[in-house]
C-alpha positions as CSV (number, residue, x, y, z in Angstrom):
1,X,26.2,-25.0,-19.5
2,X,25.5,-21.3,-18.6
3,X,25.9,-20.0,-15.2
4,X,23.4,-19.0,-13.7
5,X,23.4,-15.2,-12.7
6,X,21.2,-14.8,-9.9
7,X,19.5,-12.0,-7.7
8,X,20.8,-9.9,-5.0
9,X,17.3,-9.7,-4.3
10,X,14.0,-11.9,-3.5
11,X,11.6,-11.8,-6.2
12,X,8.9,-9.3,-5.3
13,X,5.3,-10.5,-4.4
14,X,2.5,-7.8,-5.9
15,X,0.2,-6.3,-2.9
16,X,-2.9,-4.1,-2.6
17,X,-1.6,-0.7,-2.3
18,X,-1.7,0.2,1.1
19,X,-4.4,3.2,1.0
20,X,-6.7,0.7,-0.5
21,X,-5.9,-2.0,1.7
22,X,-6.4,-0.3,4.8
23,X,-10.2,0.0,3.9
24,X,-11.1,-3.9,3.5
25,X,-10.3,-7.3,5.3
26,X,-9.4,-9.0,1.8
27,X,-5.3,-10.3,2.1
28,X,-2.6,-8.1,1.4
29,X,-0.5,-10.0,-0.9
30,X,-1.3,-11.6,-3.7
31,X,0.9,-14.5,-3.8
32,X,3.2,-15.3,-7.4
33,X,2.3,-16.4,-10.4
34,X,4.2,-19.2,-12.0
35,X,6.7,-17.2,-13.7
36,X,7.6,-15.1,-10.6
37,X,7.8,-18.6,-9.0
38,X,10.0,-20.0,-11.3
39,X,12.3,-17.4,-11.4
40,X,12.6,-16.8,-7.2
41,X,12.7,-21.0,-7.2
42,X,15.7,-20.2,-9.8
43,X,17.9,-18.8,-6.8
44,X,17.9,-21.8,-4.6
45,X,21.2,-23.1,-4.3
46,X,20.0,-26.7,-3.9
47,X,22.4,-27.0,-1.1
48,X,23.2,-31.0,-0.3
49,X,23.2,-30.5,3.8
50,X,20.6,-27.4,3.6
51,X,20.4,-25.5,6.6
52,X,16.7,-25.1,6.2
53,X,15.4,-28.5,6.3
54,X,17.5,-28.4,9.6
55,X,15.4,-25.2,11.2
56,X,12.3,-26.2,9.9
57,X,10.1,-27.4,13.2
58,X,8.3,-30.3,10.1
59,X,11.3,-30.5,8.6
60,X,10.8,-30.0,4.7
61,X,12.5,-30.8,2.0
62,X,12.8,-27.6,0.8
63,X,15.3,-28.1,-1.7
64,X,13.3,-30.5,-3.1
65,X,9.8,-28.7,-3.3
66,X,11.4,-25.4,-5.0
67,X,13.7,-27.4,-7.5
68,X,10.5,-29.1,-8.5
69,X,9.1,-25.5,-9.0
70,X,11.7,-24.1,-11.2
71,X,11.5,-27.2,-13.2
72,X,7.7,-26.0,-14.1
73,X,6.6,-29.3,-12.1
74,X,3.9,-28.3,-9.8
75,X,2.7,-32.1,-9.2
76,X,6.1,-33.2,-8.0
77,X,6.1,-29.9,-6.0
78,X,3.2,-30.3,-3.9
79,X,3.9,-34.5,-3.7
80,X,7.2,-33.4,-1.9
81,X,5.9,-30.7,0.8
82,X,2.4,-33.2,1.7
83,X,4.9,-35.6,3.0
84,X,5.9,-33.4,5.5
85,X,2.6,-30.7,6.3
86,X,-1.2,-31.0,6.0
87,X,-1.3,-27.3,6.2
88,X,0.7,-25.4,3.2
89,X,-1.2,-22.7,2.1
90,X,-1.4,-22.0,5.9
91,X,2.3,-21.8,6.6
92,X,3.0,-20.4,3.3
93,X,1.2,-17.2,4.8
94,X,1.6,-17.1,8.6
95,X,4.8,-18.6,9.2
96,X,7.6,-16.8,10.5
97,X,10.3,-18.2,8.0
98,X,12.5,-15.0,8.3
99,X,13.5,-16.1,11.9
100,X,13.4,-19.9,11.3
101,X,14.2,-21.7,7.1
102,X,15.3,-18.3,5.6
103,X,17.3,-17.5,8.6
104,X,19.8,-20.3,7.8
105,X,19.4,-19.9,3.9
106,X,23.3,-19.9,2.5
107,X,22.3,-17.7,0.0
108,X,20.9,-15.3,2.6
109,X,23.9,-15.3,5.0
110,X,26.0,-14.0,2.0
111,X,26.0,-10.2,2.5
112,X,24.9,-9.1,-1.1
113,X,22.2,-11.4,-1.5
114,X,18.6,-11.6,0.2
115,X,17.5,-15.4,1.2
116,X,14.8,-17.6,-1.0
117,X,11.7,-16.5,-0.6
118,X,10.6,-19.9,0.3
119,X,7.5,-19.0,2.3
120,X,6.6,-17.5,-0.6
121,X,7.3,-20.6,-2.9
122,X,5.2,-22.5,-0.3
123,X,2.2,-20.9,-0.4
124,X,2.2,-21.2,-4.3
125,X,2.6,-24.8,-4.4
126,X,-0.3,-25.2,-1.7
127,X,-2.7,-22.4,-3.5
128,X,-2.4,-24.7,-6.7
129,X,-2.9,-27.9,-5.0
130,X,-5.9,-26.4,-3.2
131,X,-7.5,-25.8,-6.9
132,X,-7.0,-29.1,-7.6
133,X,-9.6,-32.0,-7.3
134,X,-10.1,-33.5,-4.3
135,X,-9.6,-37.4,-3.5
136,X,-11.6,-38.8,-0.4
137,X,-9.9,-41.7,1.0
138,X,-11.8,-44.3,3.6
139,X,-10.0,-45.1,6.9
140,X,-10.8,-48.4,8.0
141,X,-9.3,-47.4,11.9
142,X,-7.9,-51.0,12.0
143,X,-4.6,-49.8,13.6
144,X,-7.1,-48.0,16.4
145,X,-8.9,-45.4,17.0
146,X,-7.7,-41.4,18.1
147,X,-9.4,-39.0,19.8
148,X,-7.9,-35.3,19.4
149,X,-9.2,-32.6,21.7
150,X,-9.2,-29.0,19.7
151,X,-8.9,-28.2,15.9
152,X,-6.1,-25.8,15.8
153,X,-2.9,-26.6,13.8
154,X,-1.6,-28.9,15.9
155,X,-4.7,-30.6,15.8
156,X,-5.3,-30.9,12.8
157,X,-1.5,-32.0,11.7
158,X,-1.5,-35.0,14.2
159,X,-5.0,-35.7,13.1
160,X,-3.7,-36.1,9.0
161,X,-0.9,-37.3,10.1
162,X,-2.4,-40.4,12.4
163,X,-5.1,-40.6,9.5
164,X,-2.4,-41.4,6.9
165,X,-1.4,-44.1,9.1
166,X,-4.6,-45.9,8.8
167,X,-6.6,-44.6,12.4
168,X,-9.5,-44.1,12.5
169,X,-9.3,-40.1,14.2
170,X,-12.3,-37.8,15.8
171,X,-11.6,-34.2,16.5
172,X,-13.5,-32.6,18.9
173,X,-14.0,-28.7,18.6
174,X,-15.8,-26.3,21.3
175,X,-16.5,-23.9,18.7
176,X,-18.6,-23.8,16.3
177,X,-16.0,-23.6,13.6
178,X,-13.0,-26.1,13.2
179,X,-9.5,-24.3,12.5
180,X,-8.8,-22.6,16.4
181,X,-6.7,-19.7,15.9
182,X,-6.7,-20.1,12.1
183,X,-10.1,-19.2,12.3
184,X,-10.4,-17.2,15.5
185,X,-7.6,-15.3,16.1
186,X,-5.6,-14.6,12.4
187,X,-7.7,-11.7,10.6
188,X,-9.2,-12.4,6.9
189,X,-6.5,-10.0,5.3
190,X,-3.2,-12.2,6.7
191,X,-5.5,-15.4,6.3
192,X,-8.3,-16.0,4.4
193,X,-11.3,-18.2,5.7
194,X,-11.5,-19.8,2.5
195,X,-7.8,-21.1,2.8
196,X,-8.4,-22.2,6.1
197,X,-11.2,-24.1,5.2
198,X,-9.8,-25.6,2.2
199,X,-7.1,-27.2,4.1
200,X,-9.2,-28.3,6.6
201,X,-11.4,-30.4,4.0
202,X,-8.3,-31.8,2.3
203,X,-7.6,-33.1,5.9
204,X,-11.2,-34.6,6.5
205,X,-10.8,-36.3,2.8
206,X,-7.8,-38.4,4.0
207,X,-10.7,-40.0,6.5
208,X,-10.3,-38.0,9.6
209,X,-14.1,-36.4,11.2
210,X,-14.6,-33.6,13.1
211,X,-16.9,-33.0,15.8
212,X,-17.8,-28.8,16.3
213,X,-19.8,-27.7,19.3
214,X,-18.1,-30.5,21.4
215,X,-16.7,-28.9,24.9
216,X,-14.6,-31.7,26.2
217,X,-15.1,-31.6,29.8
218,X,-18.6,-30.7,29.9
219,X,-20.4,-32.1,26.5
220,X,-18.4,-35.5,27.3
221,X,-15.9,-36.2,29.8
222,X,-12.1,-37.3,29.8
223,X,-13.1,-40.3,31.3
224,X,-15.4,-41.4,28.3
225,X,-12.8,-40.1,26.0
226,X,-10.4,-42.9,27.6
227,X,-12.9,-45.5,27.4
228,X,-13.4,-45.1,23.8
229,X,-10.0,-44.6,22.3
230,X,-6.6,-45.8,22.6
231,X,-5.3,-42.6,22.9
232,X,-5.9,-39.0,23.1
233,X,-4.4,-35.8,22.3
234,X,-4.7,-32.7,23.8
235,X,-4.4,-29.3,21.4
236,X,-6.9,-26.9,23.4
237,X,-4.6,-23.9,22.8
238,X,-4.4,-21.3,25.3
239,X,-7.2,-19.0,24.6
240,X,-7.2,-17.5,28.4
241,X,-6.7,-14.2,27.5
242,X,-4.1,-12.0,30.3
243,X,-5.1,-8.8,31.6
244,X,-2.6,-6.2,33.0
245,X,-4.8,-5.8,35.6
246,X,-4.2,-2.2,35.8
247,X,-7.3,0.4,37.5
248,X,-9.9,0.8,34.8
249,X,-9.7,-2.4,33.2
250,X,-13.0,-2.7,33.8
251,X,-14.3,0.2,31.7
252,X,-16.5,-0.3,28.2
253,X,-14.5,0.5,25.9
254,X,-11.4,-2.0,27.4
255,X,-11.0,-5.4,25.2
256,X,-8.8,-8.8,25.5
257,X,-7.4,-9.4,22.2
258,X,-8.8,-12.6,22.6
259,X,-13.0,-11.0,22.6
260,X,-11.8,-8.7,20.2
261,X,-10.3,-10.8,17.7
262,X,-13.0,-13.3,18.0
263,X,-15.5,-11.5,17.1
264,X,-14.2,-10.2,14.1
265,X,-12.7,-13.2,12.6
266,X,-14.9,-16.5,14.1
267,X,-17.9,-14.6,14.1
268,X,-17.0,-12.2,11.0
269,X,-18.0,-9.2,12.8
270,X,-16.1,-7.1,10.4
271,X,-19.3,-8.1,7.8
272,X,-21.5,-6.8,10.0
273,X,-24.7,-6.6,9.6
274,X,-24.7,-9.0,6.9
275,X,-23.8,-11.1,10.1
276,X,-25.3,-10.3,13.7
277,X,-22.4,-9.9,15.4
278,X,-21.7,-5.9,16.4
279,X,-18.2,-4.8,16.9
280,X,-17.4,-1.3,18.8
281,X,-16.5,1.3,15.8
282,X,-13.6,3.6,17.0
283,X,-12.2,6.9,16.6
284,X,-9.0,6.1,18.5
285,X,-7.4,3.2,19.2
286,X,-5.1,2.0,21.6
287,X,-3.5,-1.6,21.4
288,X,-1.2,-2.9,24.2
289,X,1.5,-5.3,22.7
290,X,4.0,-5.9,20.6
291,X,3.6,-9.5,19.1
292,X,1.3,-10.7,16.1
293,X,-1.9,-10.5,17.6
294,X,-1.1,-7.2,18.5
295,X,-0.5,-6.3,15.2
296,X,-3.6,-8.1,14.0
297,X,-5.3,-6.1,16.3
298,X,-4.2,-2.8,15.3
299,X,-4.9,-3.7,11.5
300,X,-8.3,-4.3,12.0
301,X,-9.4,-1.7,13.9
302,X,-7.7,0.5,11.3
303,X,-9.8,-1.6,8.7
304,X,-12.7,-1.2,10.7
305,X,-12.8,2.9,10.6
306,X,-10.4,4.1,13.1
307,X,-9.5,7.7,12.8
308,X,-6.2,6.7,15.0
309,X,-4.5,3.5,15.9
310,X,-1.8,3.3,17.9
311,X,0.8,0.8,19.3
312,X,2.0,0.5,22.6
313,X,5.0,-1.6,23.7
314,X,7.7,-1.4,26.6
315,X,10.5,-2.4,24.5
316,X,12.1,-1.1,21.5
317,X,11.1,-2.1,17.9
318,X,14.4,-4.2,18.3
319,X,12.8,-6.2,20.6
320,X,9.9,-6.7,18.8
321,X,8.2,-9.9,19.0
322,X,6.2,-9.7,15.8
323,X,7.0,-10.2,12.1
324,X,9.0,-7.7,10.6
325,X,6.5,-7.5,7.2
326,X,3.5,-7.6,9.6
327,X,5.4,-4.6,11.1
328,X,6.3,-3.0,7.8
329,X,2.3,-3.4,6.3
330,X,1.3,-2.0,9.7
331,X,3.6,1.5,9.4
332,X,2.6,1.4,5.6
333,X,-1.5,1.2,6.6
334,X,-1.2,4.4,9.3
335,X,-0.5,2.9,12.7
336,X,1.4,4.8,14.7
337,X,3.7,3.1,17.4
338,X,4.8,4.4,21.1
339,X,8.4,2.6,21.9
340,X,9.7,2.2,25.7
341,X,5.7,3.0,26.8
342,X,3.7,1.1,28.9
343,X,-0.4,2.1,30.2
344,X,-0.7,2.7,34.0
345,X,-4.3,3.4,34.4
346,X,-7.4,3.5,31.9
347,X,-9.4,6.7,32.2
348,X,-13.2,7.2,32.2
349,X,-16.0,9.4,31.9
350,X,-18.5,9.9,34.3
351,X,-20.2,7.0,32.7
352,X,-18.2,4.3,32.9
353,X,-16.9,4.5,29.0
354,X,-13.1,4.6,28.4
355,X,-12.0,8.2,27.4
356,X,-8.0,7.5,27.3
357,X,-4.9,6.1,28.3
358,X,-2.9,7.2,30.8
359,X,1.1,5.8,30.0
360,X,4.7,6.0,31.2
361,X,7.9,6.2,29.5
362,X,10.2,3.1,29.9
363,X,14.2,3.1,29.6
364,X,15.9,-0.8,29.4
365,X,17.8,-1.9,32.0
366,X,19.3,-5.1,32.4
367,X,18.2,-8.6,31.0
368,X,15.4,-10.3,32.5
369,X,14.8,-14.4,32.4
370,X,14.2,-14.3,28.6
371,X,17.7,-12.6,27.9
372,X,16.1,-9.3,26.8
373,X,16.5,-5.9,28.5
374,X,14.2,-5.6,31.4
375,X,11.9,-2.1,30.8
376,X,12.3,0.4,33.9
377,X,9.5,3.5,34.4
378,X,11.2,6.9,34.3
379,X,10.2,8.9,36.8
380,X,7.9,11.6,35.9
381,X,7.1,10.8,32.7
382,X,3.4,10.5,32.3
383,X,1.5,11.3,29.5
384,X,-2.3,10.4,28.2
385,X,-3.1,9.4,24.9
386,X,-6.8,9.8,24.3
387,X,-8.5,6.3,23.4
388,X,-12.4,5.2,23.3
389,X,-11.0,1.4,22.8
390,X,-8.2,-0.3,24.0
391,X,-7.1,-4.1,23.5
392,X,-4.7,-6.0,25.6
393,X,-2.7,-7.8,23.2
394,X,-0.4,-9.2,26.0
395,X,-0.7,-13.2,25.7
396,X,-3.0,-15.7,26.6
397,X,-3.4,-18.5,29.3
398,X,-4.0,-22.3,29.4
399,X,-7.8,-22.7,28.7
400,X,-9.1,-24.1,32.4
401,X,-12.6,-26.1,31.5
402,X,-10.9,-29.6,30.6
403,X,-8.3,-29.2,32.7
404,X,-10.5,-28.2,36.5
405,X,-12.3,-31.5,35.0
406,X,-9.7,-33.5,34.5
407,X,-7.1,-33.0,37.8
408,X,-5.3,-35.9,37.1
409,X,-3.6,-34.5,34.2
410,X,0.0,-33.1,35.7
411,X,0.5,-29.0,35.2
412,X,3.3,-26.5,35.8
413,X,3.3,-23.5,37.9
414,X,1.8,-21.2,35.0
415,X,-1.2,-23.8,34.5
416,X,-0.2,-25.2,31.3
417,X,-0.1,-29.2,30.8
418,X,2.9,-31.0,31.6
419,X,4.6,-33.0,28.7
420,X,7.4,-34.6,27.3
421,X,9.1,-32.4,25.0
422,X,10.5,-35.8,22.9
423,X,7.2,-37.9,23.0
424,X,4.3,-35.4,23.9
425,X,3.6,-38.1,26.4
426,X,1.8,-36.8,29.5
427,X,1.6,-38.0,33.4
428,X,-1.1,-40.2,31.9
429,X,-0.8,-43.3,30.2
430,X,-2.2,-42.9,26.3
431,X,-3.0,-39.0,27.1
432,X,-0.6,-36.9,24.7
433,X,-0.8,-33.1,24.4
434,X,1.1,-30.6,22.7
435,X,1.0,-27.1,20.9
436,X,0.1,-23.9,23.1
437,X,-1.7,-25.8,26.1
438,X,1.8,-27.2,26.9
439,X,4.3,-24.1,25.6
440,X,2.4,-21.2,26.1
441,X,0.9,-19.3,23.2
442,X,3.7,-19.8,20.5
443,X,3.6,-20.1,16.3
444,X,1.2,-22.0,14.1
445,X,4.8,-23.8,12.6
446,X,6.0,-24.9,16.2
447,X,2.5,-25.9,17.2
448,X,2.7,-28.3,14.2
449,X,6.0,-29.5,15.0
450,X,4.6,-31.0,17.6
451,X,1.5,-32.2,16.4
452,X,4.0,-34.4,14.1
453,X,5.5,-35.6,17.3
454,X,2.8,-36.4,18.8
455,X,1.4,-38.7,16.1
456,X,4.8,-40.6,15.5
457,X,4.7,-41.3,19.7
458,X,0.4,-42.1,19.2
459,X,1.3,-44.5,16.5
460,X,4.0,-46.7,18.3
461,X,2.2,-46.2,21.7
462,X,-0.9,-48.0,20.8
463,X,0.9,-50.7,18.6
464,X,3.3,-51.4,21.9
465,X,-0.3,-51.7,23.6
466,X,-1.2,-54.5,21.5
467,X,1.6,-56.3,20.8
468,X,1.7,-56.9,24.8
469,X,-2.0,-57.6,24.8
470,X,-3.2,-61.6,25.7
471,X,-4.3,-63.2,22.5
């Protein structure tokens, strides 16, 4: 048999030009077709103790799904990645495989060749599967009956997870929309509502219901929630948004990411007014951050008719939190960035409406806690950019109406719930949580890690519960 001669580099996925996309909220890449598929699937080394299945947070066979793929057998493909996520297509587009399964790839860590492309390969398995028909299963909820607070991905993985199982499984969702920061937070051109929403009805067709408009805590309490399940878990996210606190922060003009983002994606103000929901139109824009909402931030307001959009982060792009190709698309789309800069004070006119920014210059000193350099002002280096909006982009807090209701629940210093990293188990008997509201806002990958967690520890924690209950 021929060898196969394969590619110093990853098979390239075709995109909206950038001057194009920069005027509309539909997604950026276009995803392969078969062939390309095929052929990036062709570069796999099918390695027998593969490093990516190993720093995968669901742990995938990966080297299964894409051999399935270069073998033309889509079917077999999309059998192999179900058993291990409920949301593909999702993590196929928003998943940060460059610092997690490609990290690791052998291919990758030779120093001619680029890694698989197997986010890539991931989201074309899912996006055929989601064309496919649908089969609605019934869940008799003989094995018991789950109640999961919040509809984000970790949610929604222990949800399909616990539904495959045979429980019978409610989700409850405050907003009106399932999906949490699918829906809310990720912008239409990284994520496409459609996709979202696809997913989620692949979810409800293996038996599990959701419940939108549901504010657990107020609507109905933790205490009924106990009564009428065996167990519960908690997936609320962290949706407080964090303020600099900084003088003017008060001003119009002066936006949480959070607000921001919400009312763009959740409440598609970026089709306004074919929907009522108004959202500010800028000339120059200022966004405080330097992780992915930050960048989702930035890329809408561009998308939304800014003139000027600029970055601001206190580190160096080394540092940078966010994805390198969320990065790349931004540069490519305009948006300008201000390294080792952080805002001081928020200026005004004489009516109350934000007129700029005023900033200082940072050098890096020493590592903090987190093991990166620590960003020191330099003296007497002010400077004011001129902004009419600004957006904190700066992370986000445990949500605090189920848990000033519920203050039985244990929490650590920063207000998050306290679990077991190993079980999800919390200082309550048959309460479970995981995903932001116990790590702090991380990934939609990480978040389903332990969602999958959580529904392995659910399933032997109620059967425990009745094999020591009296006949």
């Amino acid at each position: 048999m021929a060898k196969v001669k394969r590619s110093y580099t990853q098979t390239p996925m075709r995109e909206q030009e950038a001057a194009v996309r920069c005027h509309n909220f539909d997604e950026v890449a276009f995803g392969y077709n078969m062939e390309e598929g095929q052929l990036e699937a062709s570069r796999c080394l099918q390695c027998k103790n593969a490093p990516c299945i190993e720093n995968c947070p669901v742990m995938i066979d990966i080297p299964g799904f894409i051999k399935a793929i270069e073998d033309g057998d889509m079917p077999k493909a999309h059998e192999v990645l179900s058993k291990y996520t409920n949301l593909p297509a999702i993590c196929g587009r928003v998943c940060p495989q460059e610092k997690q399964c490609e990290m690791v790839c052998r291919l990758g860590r030779s120093k001619k060749f680029e890694p698989v492309a197997i986010g890539k390969l991931e989201r074309l398995v899912a996006d055929w599967a989601l064309e496919q028909p649908i089969e609605y299963k019934e869940v008799t909820g003989n094995k018991g009956r789950v109640a999961v607070i919040g509809s984000g991905p970790s949610g929604l993985t222990t949800a399909g997870d616990l539904a495959k199982l045979g429980y019978e499984v409610i989700i409850y969702e405050a907003l009106h929309a399932p999906g949490g920061v699918l829906t809310y937070g990720i912008p239409e051109f990284r994520l496409p509502k459609r996709i979202v929403n696809k997913e989620i009805e692949r979810i409800v067709a293996q038996g599990v219901t959701i419940e939108t408009n549901v504010v657990i805590g107020k609507t109905i309490t933790m205490e009924e929630i106990m009564e009428e399940f065996d167990a519960c878990y908690l997936s609320v996210g962290a949706g407080a948004p964090n303020f600099m606190g900084i003088p003017g922060t008060s001003l119009n003009g002066v936006y949480s990411s959070s607000e921001y983002l919400t009312r763009i994606n959740l409440m598609h103000g970026y089709e306004f007014p074919k929907y009522d929901t108004p959202v500010q139109r800028s000339k120059n824009v200022v966004v405080i951050g330097g992780g992915n909402v930050a960048m989702d931030a930035a890329r809408s307001a561009k998308r939304l008719g800014a003139d000027n959009v600029s970055v601001i982060y206190r580190r160096s792009l080394e540092e940078l939190p966010a994805r390198i190709e969320e990065y790349h698309h931004s540069v490519e789309e305009g948006i300008e960035y201000h390294w080792l800069t952080n805002p001081i004070e928020y200026i005004s006119d004489d009516k109350g409406t934000l007129t700029a920014v005023k900033c200082v210059k940072m050098e890096l000193g020493e590592p903090d806690e987190s093991g990166r350099r620590r960003p020191v002002v330099i003296p007497d280096s002010e400077f004011i950019i001129e902004a009419d909006t600004a957006i904190e982009a700066i992370g986000q807090g445990a949500n605090k109406v189920l848990l000033d209701t519920f203050p039985e629940l244990g929490t650590n210093k920063w207000g998050y719930v306290e679990a077991d990293p190993e079980t999800a188990a919390t200082t309550i008997p048959g309460v479970f949580a995981g995903g932001d509201i116990v790590t702090g806002a991380a990934t939609v990958i990480l978040a389903m890690g332990a969602g999958k967690i959580a529904a392995r520890e659910i399933d032997q924690y109620i059967q425990k519960v009745r094999q020591e209950m009296p006949v």
